[in-house]
C-alpha positions in Angstrom: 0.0 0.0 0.0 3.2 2.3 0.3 4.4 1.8 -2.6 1.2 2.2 -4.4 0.8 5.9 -2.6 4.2 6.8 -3.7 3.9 5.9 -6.8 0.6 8.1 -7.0 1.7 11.2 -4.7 4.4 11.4 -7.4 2.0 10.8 -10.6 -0.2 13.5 -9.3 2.7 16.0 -8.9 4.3 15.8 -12.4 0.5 16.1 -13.4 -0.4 18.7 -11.4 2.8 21.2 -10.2 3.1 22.3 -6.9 5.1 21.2 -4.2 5.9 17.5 -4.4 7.6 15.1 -2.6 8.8 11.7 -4.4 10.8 10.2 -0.9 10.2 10.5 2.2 11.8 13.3 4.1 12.4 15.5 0.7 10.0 18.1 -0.7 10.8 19.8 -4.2 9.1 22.8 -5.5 7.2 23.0 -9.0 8.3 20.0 -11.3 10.9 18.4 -12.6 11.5 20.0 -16.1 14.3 20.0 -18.6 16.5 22.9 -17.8 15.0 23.8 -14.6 16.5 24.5 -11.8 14.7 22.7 -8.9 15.1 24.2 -5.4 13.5 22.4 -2.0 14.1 21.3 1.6 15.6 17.9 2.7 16.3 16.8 6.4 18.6 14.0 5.4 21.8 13.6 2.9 20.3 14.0 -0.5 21.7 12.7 -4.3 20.9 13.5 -7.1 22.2 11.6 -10.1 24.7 10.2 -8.0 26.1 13.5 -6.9 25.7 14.7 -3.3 23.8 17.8 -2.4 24.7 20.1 -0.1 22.4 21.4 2.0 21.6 25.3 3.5 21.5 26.1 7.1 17.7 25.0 7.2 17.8 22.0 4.8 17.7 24.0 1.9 18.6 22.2 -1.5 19.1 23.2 -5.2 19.9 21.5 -8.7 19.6 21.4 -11.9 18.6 19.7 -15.2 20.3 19.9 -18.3 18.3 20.7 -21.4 18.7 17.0 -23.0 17.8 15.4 -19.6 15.4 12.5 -19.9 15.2 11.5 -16.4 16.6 12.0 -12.7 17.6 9.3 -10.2 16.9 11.3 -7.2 18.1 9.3 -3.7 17.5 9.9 -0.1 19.9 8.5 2.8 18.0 9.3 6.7 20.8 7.2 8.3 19.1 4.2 10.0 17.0 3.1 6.8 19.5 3.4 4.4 19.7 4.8 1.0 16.2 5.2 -1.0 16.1 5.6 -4.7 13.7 6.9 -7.4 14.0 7.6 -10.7 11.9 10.2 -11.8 11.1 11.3 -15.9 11.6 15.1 -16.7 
C-alpha cells in the first residue's frame, strides 16, 4: 500500500505542479523539467544523479537539469534506513 501511494503522490505532482515530494523526508518545489533549476528542503543527505547535495542552514537544497535530460535518479539516505532511490522522468 506504500508503494502504491508513492507511486501516485508522485503521478499526481508531475500532473499537477506544486510542491511534491517523491521520498520521504524531501520536498521539491514546482516540477521536474528539462533545464530547470529545482530548489527544495531535505532533512537527510540528498543525491541527485549520484552527486551529493549540499544542504543550506535549514535543509535548503538546489539543482539542476540539463536541457537534453530524460530522467533524474533522485536518492534519499536518513541514516538508520539506508539509502532510497527513485528515478523520476523530466
Amino acid at each position: 500500500m506504500n508503494r502504491y501511494l508513492t507511486r501516485l503522490t508522485a503521478l499526481i505532482a508531475l500532473l499537477g505542479g506544486g510542491a511534491y515530494a517523491a521520498l520521504p523526508g524531501l520536498q521539491l518545489d514546482g516540477t521536474l523539467r528539462q533545464g530547470e533549476l529545482v530548489s527544495g528542503r531535505s532533512a537527510h543527505l540528498v543525491e541527485v544523479d549520484g552527486r551529493l547535495l549540499r544542504r543550506g542552514p535549514n535543509g535548503e537544497i538546489v539543482f539542476g537539469l540539463s536541457r537534453d535530460q530524460t530522467d533524474v535518479e533522485l536518492c534519499v539516505d536518513d541514516g538508520r534506513s539506508g539509502k532510497r532511490c527513485q528515478r523520476l522522468p523530466v
